[in-house]
C-alpha positions as CSV (number, residue, x, y, z in Angstrom):
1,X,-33.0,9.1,-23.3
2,X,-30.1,6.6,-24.4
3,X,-26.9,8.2,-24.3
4,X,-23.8,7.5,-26.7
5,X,-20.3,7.7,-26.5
6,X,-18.5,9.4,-29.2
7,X,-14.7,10.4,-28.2
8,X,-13.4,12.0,-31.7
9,X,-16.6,14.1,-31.8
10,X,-16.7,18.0,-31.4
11,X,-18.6,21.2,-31.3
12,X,-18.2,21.9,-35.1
13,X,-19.7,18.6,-35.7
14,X,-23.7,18.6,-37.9
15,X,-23.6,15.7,-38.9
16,X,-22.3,12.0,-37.5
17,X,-22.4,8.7,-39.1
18,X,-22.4,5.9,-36.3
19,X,-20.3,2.9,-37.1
20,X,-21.6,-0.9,-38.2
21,X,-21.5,-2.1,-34.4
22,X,-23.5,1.0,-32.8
23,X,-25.8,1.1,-35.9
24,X,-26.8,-2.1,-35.4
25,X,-27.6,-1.3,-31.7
26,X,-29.5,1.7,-32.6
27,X,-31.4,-0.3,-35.2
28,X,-32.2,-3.6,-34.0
29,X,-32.0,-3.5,-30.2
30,X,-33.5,-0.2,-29.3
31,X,-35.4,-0.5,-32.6
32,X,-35.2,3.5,-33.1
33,X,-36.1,4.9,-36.1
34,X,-35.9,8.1,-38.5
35,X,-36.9,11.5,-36.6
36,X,-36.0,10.3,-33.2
37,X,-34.0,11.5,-30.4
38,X,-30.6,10.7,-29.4
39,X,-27.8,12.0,-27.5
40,X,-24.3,11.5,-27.6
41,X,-20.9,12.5,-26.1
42,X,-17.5,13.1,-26.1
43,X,-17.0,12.0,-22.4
44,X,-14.6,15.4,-22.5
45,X,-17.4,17.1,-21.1
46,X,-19.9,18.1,-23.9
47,X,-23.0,17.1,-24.5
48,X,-25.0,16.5,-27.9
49,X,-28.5,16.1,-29.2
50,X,-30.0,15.2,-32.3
51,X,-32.6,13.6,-34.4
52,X,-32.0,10.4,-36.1
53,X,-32.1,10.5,-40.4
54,X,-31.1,7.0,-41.7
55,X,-31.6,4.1,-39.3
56,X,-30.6,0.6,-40.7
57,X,-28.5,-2.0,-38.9
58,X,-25.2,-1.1,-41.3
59,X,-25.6,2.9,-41.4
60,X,-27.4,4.9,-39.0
61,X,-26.8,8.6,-39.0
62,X,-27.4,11.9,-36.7
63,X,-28.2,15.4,-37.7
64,X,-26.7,17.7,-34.8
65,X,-29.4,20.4,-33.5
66,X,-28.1,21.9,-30.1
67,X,-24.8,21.0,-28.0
68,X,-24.1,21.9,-24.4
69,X,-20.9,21.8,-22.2
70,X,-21.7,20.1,-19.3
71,X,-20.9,20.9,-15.7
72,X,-17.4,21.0,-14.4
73,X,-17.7,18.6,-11.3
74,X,-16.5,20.6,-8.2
75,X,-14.4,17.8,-7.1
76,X,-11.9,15.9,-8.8
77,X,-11.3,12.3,-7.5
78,X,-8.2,10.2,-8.4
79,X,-8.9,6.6,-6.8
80,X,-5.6,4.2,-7.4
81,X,-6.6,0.7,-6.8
82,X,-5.4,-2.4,-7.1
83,X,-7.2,-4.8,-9.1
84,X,-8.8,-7.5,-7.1
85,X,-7.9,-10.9,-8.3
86,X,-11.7,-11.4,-8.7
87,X,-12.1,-9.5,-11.8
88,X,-16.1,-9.6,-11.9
89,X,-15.3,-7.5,-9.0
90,X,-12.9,-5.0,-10.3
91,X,-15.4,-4.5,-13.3
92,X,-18.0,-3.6,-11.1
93,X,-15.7,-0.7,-9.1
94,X,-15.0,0.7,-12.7
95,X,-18.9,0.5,-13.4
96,X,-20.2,2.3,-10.0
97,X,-16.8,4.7,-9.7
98,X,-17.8,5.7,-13.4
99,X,-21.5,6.7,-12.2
100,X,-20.5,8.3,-9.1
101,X,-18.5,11.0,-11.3
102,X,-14.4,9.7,-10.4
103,X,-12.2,11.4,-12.8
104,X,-9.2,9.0,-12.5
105,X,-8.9,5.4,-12.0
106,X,-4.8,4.1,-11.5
107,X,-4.8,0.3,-11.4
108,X,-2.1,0.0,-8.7
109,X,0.1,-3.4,-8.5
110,X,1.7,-3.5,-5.1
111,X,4.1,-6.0,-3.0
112,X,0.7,-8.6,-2.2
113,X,-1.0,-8.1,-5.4
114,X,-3.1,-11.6,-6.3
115,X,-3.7,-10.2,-10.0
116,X,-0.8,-8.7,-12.1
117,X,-2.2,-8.5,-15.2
118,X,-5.0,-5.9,-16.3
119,X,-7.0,-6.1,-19.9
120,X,-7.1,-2.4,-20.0
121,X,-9.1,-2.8,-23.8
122,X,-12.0,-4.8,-21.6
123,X,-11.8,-2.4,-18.7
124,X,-12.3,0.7,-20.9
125,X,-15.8,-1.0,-22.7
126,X,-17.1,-1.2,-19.0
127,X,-16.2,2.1,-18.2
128,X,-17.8,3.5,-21.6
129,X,-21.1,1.4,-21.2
130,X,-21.4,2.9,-17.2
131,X,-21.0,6.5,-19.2
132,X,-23.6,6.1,-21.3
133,X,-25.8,4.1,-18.8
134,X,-25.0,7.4,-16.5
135,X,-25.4,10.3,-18.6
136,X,-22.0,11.3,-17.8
137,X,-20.3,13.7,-20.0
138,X,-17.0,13.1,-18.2
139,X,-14.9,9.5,-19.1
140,X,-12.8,8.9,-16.5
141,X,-9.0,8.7,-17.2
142,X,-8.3,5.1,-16.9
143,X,-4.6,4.4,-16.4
144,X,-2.1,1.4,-17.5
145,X,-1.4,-0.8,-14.4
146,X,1.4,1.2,-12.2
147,X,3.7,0.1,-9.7
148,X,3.1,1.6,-6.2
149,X,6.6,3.4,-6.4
150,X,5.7,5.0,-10.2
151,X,2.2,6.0,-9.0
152,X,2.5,10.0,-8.8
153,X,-0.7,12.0,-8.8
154,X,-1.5,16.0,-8.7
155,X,-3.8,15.9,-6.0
156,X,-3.6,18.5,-3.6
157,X,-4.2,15.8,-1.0
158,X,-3.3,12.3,-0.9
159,X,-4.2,9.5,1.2
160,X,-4.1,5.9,1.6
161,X,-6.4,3.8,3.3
162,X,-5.5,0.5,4.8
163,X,-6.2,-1.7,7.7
164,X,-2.8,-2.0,10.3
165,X,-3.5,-0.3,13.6
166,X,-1.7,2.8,13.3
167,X,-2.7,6.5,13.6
168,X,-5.3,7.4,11.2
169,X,-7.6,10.2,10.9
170,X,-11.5,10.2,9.7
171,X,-11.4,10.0,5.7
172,X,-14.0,12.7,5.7
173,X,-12.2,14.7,8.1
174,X,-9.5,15.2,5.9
175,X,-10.9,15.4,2.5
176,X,-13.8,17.9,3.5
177,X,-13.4,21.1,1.8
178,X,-11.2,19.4,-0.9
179,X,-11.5,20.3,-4.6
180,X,-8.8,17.5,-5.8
181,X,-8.3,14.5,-3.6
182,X,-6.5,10.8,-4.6
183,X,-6.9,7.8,-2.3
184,X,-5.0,4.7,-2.1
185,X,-6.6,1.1,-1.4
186,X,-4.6,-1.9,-1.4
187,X,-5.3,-5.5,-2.4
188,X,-6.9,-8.5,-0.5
189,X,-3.9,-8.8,1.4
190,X,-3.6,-4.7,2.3
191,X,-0.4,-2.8,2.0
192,X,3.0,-4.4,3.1
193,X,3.9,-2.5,5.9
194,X,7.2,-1.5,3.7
195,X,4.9,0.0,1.6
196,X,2.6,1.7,4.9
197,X,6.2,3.5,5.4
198,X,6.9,4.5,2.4
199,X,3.6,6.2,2.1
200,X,4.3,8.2,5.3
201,X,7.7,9.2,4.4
202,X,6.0,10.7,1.2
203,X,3.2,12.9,3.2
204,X,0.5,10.6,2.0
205,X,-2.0,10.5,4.8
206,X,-3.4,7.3,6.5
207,X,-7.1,7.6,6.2
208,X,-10.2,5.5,8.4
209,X,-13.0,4.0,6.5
210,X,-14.7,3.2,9.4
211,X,-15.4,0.5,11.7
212,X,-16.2,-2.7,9.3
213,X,-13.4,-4.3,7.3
214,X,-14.4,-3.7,3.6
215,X,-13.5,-6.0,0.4
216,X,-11.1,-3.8,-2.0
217,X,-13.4,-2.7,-4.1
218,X,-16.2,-1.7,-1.6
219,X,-13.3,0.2,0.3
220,X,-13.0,1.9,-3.0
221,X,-16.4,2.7,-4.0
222,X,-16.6,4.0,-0.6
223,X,-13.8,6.5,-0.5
224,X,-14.8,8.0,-3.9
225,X,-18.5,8.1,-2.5
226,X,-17.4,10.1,0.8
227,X,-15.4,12.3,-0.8
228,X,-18.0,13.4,-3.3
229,X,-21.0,13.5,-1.0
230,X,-19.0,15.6,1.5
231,X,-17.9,18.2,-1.2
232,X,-20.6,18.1,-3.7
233,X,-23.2,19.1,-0.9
């Protein structure tokens, strides 16, 4: 069943008109037509079905028949990342990290940063269409781009991933049995060793992805993967 994204829509909601842009995607791509099935959501965790009344490429419209509140994902995964200067490749983190369940994604600029500049608007439509795609109910809170030092986070455990020979511990070791968990993965370059410091003077634990060195956003898709197989089991 296609899923769509709706963000102002709620549970006292009957009725919803889809605007020109989606109508014309209902209409003409899928080619659906009066008296069938869709399903929409808020990406705030609830979940909507209907049957389709009017479909035409300028006006389509939805009469509401049941609504459910989705699951409340046991683990909550903050991933801060910095955007790789590739941005084919940052797309595609923000597409997988979407379908893997991540709550929150916090574009990180640090002290080797290749790209400085994010299109947050762009970024956003990729994360929307991996929703839908997903069947997701829960958009992931995607963040402006933040300086290392103005990156704060509410996890109850923190760590930061990076690739200087220096006392680390098995990522899964430390994140099993953890209901909210952030991770930190540098750019191409890796963390400044300044910046190393900083996040052990802070509490922020070095993590181990393993054995391979991994491109930024595979070391990303990895961490949020781990941490949700480990504690979603």
């Amino acid at each position: 069943m296609q899923q769509f994204y709706i963000p102002d829509i709620d549970a006292n909601v009957t009725v919803h008109a889809f605007n020109e842009q989606e109508s014309k995607h209902i209409a003409r791509v899928l080619r659906k037509k009066s008296g069938d099935s869709l399903r929409l959501t808020n990406g705030k965790g609830l979940i909507f079905y209907g049957i389709l009344e009017v479909s035409s490429p300028k006006h389509c419209s939805i009469t509401i028949t049941s609504s459910e509140v989705a699951n409340t994902p046991k683990t909550y995964v903050h991933i801060a990342v910095a955007p790789t200067k590739n941005m084919d490749r940052f797309e595609w983190f923000l597409e997988k990290a979407t379908e893997l369940g991540v709550q929150r994604i916090t574009p990180i600029l640090c002290e080797r940063s290749e790209r400085k500049i994010l299109k947050i608007e762009r970024c956003e439509k990729i994360i929307e269409a991996a929703l839908k795609q997903s069947l997701r109910a829960h958009k992931p809170i995607l963040d402006p781009l933040t300086t290392l030092k103005e990156f704060n986070t509410n996890a109850s455990i923190c760590c930061i991933a990076h690739c200087e020979d220096a006392d680390k511990e098995k990522l899964q070791r430390v994140v099993s049995q953890q209901n909210n968990v952030c991770i930190l993965i540098g750019p191409e370059g890796d963390f400044s060793n300044k910046e190393i410091t900083w996040a052990k003077e802070l509490g922020i634990k070095a993590v181990d992805l393993g054995n391979a060195r991994l491109r930024t956003e595979t070391a990303a898709l990895v961490a949020c993967h781990t941490v949700l197989l480990i504690n979603e089991s």
